[in-house]
GUTIPA-760529 format. One record per residue: residue in three letters; x negated, y, z of N, C-alpha, C in turn. Coordinates in steps of 0.02 Angstrom, whole numbers, padded with zeros to 5 digits, always signed. Atoms other than C-alpha are relative to their C-alpha. Example, Ala and Ser with C-alpha at 12.3 -4.5 7.8 and 13.67 -1.06 7.14 Angstrom:
2
ALA-00045-00059+00000-00615-00225+00390-00045+00060+00000SER+00042-00059-00003-00684-00053+00357+00039+00055+00037
//
This chain:
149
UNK-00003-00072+00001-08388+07770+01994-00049+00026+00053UNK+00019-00007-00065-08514+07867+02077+00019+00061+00035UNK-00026-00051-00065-08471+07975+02234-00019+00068-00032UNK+00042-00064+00022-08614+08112+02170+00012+00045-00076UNK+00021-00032+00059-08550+08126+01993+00044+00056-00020UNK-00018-00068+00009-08489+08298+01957+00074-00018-00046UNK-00048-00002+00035-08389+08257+01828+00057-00049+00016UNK-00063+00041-00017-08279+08104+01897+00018+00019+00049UNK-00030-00025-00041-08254+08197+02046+00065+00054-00021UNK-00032-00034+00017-08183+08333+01947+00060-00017-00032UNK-00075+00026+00053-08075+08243+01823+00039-00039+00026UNK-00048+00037-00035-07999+08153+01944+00056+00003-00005UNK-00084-00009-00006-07810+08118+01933+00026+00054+00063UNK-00047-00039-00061-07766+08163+02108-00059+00042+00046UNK+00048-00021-00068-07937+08213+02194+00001+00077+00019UNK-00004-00083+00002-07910+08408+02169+00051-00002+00078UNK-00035-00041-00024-07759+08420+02266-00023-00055+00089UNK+00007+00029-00056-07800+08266+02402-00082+00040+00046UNK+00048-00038-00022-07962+08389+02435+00016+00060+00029UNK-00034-00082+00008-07864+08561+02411+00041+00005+00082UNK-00024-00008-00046-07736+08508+02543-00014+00023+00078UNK+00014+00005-00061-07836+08498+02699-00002+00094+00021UNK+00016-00070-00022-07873+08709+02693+00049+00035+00018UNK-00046-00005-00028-07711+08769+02707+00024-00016+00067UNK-00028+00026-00086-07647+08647+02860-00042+00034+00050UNK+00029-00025-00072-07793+08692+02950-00023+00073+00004UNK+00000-00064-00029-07802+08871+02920+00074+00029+00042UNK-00077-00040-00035-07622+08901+02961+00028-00040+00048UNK+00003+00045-00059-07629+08752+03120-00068+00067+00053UNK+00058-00062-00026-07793+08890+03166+00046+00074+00045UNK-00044-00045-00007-07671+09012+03156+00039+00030+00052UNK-00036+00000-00048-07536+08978+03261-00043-00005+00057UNK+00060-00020-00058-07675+08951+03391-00012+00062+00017UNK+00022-00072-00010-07734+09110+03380+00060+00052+00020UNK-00077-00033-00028-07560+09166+03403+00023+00004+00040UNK-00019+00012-00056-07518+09103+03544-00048-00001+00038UNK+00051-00052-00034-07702+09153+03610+00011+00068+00000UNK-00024-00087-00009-07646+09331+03587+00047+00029+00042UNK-00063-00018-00011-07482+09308+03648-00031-00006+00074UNK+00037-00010-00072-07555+09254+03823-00064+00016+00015UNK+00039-00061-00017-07708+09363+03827+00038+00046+00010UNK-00015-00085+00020-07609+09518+03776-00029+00036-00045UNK+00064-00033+00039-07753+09552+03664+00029-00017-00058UNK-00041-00026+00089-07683+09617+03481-00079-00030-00036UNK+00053-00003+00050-07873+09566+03408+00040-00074-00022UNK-00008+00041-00013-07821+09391+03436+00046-00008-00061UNK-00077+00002+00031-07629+09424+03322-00045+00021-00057UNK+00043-00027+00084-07769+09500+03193-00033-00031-00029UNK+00023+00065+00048-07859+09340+03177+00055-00036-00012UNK-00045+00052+00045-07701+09257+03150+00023+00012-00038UNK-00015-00040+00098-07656+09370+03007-00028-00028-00031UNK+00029+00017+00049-07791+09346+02927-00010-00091-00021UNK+00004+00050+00031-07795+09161+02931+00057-00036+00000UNK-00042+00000+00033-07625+09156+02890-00003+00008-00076UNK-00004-00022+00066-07634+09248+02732-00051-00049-00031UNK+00048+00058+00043-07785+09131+02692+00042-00053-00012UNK-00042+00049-00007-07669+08984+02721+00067+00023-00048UNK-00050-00022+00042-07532+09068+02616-00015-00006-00074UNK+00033-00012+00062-07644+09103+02481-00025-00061-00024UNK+00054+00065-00012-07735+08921+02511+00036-00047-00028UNK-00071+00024+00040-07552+08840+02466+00021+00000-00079UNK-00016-00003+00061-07561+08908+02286-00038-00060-00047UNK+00031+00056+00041-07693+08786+02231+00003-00049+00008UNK-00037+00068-00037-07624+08649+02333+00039-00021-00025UNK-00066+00004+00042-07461+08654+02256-00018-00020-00066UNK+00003-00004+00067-07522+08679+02095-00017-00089-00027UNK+00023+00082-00009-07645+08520+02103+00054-00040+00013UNK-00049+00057-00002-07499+08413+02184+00034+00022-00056UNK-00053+00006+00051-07395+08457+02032-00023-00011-00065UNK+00051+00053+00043-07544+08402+01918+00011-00057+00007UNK+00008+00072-00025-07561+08272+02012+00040-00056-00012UNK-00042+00024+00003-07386+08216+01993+00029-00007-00091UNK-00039+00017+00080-07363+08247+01797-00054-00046-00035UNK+00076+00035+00053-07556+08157+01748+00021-00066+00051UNK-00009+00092-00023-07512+07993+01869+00083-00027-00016UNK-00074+00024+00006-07334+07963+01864+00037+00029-00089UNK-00020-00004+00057-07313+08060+01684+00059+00053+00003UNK-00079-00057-00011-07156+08186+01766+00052-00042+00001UNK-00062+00007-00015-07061+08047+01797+00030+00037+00053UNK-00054-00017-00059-06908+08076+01923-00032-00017+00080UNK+00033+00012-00071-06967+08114+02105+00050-00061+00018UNK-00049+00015-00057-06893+07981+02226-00035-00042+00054UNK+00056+00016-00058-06947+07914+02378-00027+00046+00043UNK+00065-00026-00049-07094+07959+02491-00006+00054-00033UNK+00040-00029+00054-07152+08052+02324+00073+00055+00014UNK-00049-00061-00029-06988+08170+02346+00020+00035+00085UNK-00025-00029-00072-06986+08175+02534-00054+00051+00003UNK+00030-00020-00017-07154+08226+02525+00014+00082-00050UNK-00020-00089+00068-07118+08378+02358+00034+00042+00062UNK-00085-00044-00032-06942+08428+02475-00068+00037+00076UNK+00028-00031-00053-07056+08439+02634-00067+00055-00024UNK+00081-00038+00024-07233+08509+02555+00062+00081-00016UNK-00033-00061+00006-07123+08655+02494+00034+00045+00034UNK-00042-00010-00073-07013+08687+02652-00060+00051+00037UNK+00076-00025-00048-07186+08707+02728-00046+00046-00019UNK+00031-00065+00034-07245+08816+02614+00038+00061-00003UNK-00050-00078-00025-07109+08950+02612-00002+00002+00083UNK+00013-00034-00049-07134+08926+02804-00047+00055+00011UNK+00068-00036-00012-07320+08976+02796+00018+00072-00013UNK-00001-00083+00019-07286+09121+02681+00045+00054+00057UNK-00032-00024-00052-07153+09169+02809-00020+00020+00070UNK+00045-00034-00049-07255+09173+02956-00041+00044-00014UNK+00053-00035+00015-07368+09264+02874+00028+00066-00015UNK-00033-00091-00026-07258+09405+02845+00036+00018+00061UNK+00003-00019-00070-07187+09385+03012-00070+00044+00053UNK+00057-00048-00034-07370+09425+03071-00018+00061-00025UNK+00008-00062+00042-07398+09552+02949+00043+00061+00026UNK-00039-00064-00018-07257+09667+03019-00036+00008+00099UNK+00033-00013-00079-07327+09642+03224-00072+00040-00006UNK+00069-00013+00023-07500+09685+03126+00016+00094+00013UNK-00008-00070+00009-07418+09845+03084+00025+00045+00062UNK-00040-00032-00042-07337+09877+03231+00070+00015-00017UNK-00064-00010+00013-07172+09853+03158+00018-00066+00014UNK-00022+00064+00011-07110+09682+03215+00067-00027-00044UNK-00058+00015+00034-06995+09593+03113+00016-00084+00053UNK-00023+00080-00055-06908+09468+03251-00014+00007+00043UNK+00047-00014-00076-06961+09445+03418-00038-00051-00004UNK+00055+00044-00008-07115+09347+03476+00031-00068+00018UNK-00001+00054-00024-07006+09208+03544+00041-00035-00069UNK-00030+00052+00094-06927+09183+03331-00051-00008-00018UNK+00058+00028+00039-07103+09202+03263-00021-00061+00028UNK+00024+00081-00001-07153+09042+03367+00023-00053-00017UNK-00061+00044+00012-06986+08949+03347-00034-00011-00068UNK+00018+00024+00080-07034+08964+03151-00071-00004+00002UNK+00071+00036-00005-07219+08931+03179+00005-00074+00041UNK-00004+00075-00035-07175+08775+03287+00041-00042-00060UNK-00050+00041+00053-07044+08719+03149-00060-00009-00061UNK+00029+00023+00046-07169+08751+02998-00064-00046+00022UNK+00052+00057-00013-07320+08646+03093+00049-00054+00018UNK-00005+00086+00028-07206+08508+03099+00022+00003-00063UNK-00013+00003+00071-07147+08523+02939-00063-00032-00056UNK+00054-00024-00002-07307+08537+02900-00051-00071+00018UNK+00033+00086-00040-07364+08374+03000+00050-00050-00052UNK-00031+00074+00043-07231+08278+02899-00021-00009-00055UNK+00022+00006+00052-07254+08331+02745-00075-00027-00019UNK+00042+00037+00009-07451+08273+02761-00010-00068+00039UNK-00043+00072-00035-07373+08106+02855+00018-00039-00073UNK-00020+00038+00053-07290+08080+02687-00058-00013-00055UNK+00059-00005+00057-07446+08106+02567-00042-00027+00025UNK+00039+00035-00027-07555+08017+02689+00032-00080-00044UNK+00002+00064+00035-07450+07857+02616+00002+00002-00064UNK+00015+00004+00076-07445+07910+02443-00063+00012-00017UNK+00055+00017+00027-07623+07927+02441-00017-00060+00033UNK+00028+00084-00029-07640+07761+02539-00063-00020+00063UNK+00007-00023-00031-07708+07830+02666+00022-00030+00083UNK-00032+00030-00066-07584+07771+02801+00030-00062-00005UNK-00026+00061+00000-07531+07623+02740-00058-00069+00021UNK+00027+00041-00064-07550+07466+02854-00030-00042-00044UNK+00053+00055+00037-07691+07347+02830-00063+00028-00042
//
């Protein structure tokens, strides 16, 4: 197979979503950064880049998902999750209603209407980046990735 060819890259079983994934984590890992750069500046521009690359990361999740659930009915056929292959579904999803959740957490501070205080929005930004870390912990060994040797 070669690396360059358009089309086996594309038709790939799993390569969509093992590509797709990385934009999400690291816009909404960006994120929380920027969040907690704002929070100790004081500087609101700071809470406005983490909106926005929140909502990217929110939005970034739809084709992620989608792909892993390609991914999962063209290799395995729709059998029954179990395993790694369900820890990782249960967590990938967890982590995704976090994202979206921070993201309307920031969205209301955006407005000047907070919804929570600054010390819940981190609590649930610290919970969905690990979540977040596991769930691509678990897909690291189902793409083979982390497995030893």
């Amino acid at each position: 197979m070669n690396p360059f060819d358009p089309k086996s890259a594309l038709l790939a079983k799993h390569a969509q979503h093992v590509v797709l994934i990385h934009f999400p984590i690291a816009l909404f890992f960006m994120s929380v950064v920027f969040d907690l750069i704002a929070l100790r500046r004081a500087n609101p521009n700071w809470g406005i880049v983490a909106y926005y690359n929140s909502a990217a990361a929110a939005l970034a999740t739809l084709p992620a998902i989608a792909t892993g659930l390609l991914a999962w009915q063209l290799q395995l056929e729709g059998k029954p999750l179990r395993g790694i292959l369900r820890l990782h579904f249960v967590l990938a999803l967890l982590s995704t209603t976090l994202i979206w959740f921070v993201w309307w957490l920031q969205d209301g501070t955006r407005r000047k209407r907070p919804r929570g205080s600054p010390a819940f929005r981190y609590a649930v930004e610290l919970v969905a980046v690990s979540l977040t870390t596991l769930a691509a912990h678990a897909g690291g060994f189902l793409s083979g990735v982390n497995v030893p040797g």
